[in-house]
Steps between C-alpha positions, in 0.01 A plus 500: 500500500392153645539156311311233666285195357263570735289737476355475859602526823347224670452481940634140542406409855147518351599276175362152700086624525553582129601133457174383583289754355442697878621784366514618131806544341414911437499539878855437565664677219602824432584678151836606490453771305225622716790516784677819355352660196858713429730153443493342122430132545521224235376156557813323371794278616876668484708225330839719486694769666740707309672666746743697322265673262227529827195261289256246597414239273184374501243269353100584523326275735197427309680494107863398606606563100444841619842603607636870608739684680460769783778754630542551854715714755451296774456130568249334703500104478197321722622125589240259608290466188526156490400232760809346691455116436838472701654278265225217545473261232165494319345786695509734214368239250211317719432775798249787493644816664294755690666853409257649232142530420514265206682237758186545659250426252733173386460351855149536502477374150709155584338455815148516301657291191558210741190461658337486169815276360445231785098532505519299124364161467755377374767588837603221738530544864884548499458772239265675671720512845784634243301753377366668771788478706632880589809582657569890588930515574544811759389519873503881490199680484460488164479162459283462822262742386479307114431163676220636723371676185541168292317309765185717559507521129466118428302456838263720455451571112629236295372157709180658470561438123665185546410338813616115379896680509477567851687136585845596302532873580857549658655819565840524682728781599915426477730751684870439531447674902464302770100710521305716310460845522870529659548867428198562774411461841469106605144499581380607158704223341361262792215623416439439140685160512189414739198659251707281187513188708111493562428632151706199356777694352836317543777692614916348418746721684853408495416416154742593184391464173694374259 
């Protein structure tokens, strides 16, 4: 058998369009019990091992007062379920992670929330700036590829909606590397730090957040 809370598999490098609403959610996921139709799977977290008597506690993902046990002969553990925050204080309380499909939807959520936060009547300037003020952390290609998709989102889609916001739109992407995109060649990074520049996306390298 396989215990995951998850019930799909999802193709991450494709998590960003879904973001913004280029691509729907259904076209980057996968069943995971479509993958092998012989392998038991439960939708459920494992919240003990007993290793002497071979049994894997668990606790149903959707009803967690559902609670059960399940045998094994051999033991598989998957790491990595969880975002690394690398010991960052307040990342895990005030940042949005991009792993899963629902991190997805709540990025596209917030960014939608504060345009129609700071577009009240009642919202000073200052407020406003705060607001809509969107910082991406991670010059990989991930976090490239969610600030392009962030800015064509609000650029093309959401001004249209609320053109009076273009003044206090910021977006700005931190990476700890001296340039983006370090894991590729240096023209690509080059590259995109020139396309950000002219579409008015900042850009901090050297930049640790803390």
């Amino acid at each position: 058998p396989v215990i995951s809370p998850r019930t799909h598999f999802v193709f991450t490098p494709l998590l960003a369009s879904t973001a913004v609403g280029t691509l729907e959610f259904r076209c980057i996921a996968e069943p995971i019990r479509g993958i092998n139709k012989d392998i038991k799977y439960h939708e459920a977290a494992a919240t003990g091992i007993d290793i002497e008597n071979k049994v894997v506690q668990c606790e149903n993902a959707i009803d967690k007062s559902r609670k059960f046990s399940l045998p094994y002969d051999k033991l598989l553990i998957a790491c990595g379920a969880i975002p690394n925050t690398y010991n960052t204080p307040g990342v895990q309380e005030h940042a949005y992670f991009l792993k899963e499909v629902n991190d997805a939807r709540k990025i596209r959520h917030h960014i939608l929330d504060r345009f129609e936060l700071a577009s009240g009547p009642t919202v000073d300037e200052e407020t406003k700036k705060a607001l809509l003020n969107f910082a991406v952390v991670g010059g990989g290609p991930t976090g490239i590829e969610l600030s392009a998709e962030i800015h064509d989102l609000i650029k093309d889609d959401i001004f249209r909606i609320y053109p009076k916001l273009k003044p206090y739109f910021k977006l700005t992407v931190y990476d700890v590397a001296d340039k983006i995109l370090g894991g590729f060649d240096a023209r690509l990074g080059n590259y995109a730090m020139k396309k950000f520049k002219r579409n008015g996306i900042d850009i901090r390298t050297g930049t640790k957040i803390k």
